[in-house]
N, C-alpha and C positions, 0 to 999 in steps of 0.2 A: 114763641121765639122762632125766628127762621132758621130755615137747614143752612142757609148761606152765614159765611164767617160776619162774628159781631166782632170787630176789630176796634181796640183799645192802647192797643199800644206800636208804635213803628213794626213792620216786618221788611227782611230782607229781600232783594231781589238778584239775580244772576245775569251782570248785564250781556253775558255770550246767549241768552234765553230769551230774551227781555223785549218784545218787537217794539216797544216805546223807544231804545235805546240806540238799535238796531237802524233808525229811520232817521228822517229829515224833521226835526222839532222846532216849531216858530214861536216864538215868542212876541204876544202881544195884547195890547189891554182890553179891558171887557167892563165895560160898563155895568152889564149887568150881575158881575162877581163883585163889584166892589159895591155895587146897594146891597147883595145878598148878604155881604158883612158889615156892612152898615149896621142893617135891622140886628146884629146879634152884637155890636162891639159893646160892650162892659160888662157882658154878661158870663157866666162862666159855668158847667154842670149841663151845659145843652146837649140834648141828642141830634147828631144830623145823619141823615141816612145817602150814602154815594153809590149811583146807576152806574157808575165805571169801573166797577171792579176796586179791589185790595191794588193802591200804588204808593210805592214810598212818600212821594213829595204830597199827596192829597192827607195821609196819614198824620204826618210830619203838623203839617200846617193846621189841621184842626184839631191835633190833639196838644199840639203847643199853645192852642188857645184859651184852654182848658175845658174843652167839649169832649163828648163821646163820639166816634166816628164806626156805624156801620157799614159793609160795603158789600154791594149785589153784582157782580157781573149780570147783567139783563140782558143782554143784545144777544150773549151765547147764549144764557139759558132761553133764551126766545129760538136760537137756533136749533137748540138741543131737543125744545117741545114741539113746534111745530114743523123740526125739519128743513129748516132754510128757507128762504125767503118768498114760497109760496102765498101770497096774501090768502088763497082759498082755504088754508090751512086753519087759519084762524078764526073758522067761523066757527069751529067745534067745542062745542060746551063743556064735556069733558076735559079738552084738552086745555080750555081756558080755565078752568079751576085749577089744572094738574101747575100750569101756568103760576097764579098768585100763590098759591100754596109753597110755591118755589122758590118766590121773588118777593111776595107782602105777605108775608105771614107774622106780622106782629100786631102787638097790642094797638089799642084804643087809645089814638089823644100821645102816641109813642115818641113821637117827633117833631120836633122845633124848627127842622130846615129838611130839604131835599133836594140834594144836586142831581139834577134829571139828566143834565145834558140834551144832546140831540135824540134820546130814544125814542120818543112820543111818534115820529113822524114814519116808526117802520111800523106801528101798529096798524089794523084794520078798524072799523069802527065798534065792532062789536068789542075786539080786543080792549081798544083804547077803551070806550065806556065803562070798562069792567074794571080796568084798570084807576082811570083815573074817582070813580066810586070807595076804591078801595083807599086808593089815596086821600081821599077826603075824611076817612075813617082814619088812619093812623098818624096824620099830621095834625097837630093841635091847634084851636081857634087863635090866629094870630101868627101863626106859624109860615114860614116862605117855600116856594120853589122854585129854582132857577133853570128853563128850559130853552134848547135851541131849537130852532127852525131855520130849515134853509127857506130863501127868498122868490127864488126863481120857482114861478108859478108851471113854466113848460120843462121842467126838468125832469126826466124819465131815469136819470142815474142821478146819485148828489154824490158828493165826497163823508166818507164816514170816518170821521174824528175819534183819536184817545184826546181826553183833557186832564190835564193834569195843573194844580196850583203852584203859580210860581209865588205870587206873594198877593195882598189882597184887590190889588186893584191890576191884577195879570197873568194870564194862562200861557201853560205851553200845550201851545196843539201840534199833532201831527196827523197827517192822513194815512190810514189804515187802508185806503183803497175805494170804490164805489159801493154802494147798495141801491136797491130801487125801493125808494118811497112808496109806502101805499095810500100817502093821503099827502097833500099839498097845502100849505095854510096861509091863507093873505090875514091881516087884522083881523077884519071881522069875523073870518071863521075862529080866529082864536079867541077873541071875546065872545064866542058865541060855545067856542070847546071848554074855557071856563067861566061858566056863567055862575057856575054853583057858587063858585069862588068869593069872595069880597072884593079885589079888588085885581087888577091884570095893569104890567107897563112894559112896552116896549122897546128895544133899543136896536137899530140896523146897524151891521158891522161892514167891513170892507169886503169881509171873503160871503156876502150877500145872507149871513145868518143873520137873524131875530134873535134878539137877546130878550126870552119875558121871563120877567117878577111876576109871582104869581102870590099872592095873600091869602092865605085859608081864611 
């Protein structure tokens, strides 16, 4: 099991604490959250695993589905191991095990869904590799992921999103401020980042993100 909370039931937030609450929150729909519930609607006892951290409304809505909802803050603990957004950081083998060990450290075949978000795109390649290896390991055959990608291929800074579920077929995003990408991805690198995969779909938004389905 992970060191990070396996969340099952609502938890509180403090909205004088809260930077989601705190900020400018949009609201708008997403093609690719409403296939990701698509593949699960009638079913009920599913594990999903969320890259965004412990948030009321992500909680709310997939435990009112009748699923199981884990949830990883990834982006800090990627801050916390490698120290901030050094990409040279991340070449370190040690530090990449210290890494999953932190963030995937569950079972085989564990998970049914995986809301990635935009994380994928601050990894390095060694990172990613390792990364998404691990994830092939604990999300089940038939199983989905839903990950962002910004669009703009010349972008040295992107906007870095909380997301959070307003209902199925719509997110509330807000910007948390810039990060710099260490890898940039048009189509084909992403059908080509998951090859392993079954099967990869697309979908471009207005604020220039990639919406991909991805099918173990």
């Amino acid at each position: 099991m992970s060191p990070g909370p396996a969340v099952v039931a609502p938890v509180s937030h403090s909205p004088a604490t809260t930077l989601f609450d705190r900020e400018v929150v949009t609201s708008r729909p997403s093609r690719g959250l409403e296939q990701f519930f698509t593949y699960v609607r009638g079913q009920v006892g599913l594990s999903v695993l969320d890259f965004a951290g412990a948030s009321q409304e992500n909680i709310n809505f997939i435990t009112n589905l009748g699923h199981r909802l884990y949830s990883e803050d990834f982006v800090r603990t990627l801050d916390d191991v490698f120290g901030g957004e050094d990409p040279n950081d991340q070449a370190n083998q040690g530090r990449i095990d210290q890494f999953l060990r932190q963030t995937l450290n569950f079972e085989k075949d564990q998970f049914d869904g995986v809301l990635v978000w935009d994380v994928l795109q601050y990894l390095t390649p060694a990172l990613l590799t390792a990364t998404l290896e691990k994830l092939c390991t604990i999300v089940r055959p038939q199983g989905y992921l839903l990950a962002y990608f910004h669009a703009d291929e010349k972008a040295r800074q992107v906007p870095f999103y909380s997301f959070r579920i307003k209902d199925q077929k719509n997110l509330l995003i807000n910007q948390r401020g810039t990060r710099t990408p260490a890898q940039i991805f048009n189509n084909r690198s992403l059908e080509k980042l998951f090859q392993k995969f079954e099967s990869v779909k697309f979908f471009l938004t207005r604020e220039q993100l990639r919406e991909v389905i991805v099918r173990r």
